[in-house]
C-alpha positions as CSV (number, residue, x, y, z in Angstrom):
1,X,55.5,-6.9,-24.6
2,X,56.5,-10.8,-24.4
3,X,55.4,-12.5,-21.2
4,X,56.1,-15.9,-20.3
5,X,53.6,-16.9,-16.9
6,X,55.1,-18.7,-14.3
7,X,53.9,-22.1,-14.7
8,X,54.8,-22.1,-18.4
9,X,58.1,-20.8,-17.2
10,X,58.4,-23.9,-15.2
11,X,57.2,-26.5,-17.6
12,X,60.0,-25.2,-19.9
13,X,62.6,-25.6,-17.1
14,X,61.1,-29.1,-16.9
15,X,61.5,-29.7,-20.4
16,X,64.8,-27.8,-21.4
17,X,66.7,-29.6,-18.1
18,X,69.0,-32.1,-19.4
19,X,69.3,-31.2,-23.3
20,X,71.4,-30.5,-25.1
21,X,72.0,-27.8,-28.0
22,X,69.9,-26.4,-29.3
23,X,68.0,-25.1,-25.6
24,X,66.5,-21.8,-27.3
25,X,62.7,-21.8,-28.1
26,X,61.4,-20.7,-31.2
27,X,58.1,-19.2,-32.1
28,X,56.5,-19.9,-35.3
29,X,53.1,-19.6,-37.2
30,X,51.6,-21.9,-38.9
31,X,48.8,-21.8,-41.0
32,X,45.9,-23.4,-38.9
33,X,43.2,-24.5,-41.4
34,X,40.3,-23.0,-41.4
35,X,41.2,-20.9,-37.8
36,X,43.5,-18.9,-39.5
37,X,47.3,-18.7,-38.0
38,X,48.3,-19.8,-34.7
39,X,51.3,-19.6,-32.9
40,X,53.4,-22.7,-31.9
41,X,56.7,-23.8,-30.2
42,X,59.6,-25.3,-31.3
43,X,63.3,-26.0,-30.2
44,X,66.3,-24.5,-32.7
45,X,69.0,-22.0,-32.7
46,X,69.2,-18.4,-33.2
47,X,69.8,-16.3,-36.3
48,X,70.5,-12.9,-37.4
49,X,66.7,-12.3,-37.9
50,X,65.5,-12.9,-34.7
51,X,64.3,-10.5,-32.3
52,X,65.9,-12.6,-28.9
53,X,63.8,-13.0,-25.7
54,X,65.0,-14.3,-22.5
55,X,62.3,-14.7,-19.7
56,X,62.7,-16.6,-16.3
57,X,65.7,-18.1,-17.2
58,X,65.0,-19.4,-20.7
59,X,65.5,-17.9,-24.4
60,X,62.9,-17.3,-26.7
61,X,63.7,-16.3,-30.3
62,X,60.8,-15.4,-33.1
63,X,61.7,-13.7,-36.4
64,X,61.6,-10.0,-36.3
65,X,59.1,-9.7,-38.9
66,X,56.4,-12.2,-37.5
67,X,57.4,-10.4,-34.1
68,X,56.1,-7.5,-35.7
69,X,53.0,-8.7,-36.7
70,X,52.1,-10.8,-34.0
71,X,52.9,-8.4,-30.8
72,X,52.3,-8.8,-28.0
73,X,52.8,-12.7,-27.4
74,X,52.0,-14.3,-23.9
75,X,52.8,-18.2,-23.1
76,X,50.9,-19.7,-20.7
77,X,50.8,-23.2,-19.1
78,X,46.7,-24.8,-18.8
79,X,45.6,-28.3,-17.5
80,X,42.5,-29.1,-18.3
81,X,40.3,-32.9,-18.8
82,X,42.1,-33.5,-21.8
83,X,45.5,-33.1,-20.3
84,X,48.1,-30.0,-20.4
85,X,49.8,-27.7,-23.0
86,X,51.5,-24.3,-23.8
87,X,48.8,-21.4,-24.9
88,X,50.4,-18.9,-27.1
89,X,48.2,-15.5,-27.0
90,X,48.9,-12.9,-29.9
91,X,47.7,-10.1,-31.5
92,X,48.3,-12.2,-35.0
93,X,45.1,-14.1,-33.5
94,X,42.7,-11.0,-33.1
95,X,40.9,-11.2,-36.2
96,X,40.3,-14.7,-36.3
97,X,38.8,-14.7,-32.8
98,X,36.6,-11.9,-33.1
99,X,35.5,-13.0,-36.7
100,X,34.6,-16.4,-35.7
101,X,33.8,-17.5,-32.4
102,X,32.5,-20.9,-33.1
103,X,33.1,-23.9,-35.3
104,X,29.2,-23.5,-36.3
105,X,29.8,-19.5,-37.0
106,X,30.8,-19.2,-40.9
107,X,34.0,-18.2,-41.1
């Protein structure tokens, strides 16, 4: 499953509007530190490894393997006091959340 919420949806119509190539959205991982990998966003264009999305009007593309691995994704949009940003929920993540909930938890 690969689920894109409505308001993420429409911050990416906000941001995409206007540009030009490349206008498809790749997901990544990165390492993350000491959290373990997270999932990120980035602008670039599609290649013969990618497992292709397209959701509300925009494309997504993610390489098939880390699609594999990191099933289902969901992006959501959040505001909060510190301002607002994408939120990338994954199955990659499960481990690291349920093996440490909290900076002061050893990891």
């Amino acid at each position: 499953m690969f689920e894109v919420t409505d308001k993420a949806a429409e911050k990416v119509d906000e941001f995409l509007k206007g540009r030009d190539e490349p206008r498809s959205i790749r997901i990544l991982v990165t390492d993350g530190g000491w959290r373990g990998p997270y999932l990120v966003l980035a602008l670039d264009g599609q290649k013969e490894s990618d497992q292709v999305f397209t959701e509300k009007g925009a494309t997504y593309i993610i390489d098939k393997g880390l699609w594999e691995r990191a099933k289902p994704i969901q992006i959501d949009y959040v505001l909060n006091d510190m301002g607002g940003g994408y939120i990338l929920k994954s199955d990659l993540l499960k481990p690291h959340i349920e093996a440490c909930k909290s900076i002061q938890e050893s990891c």
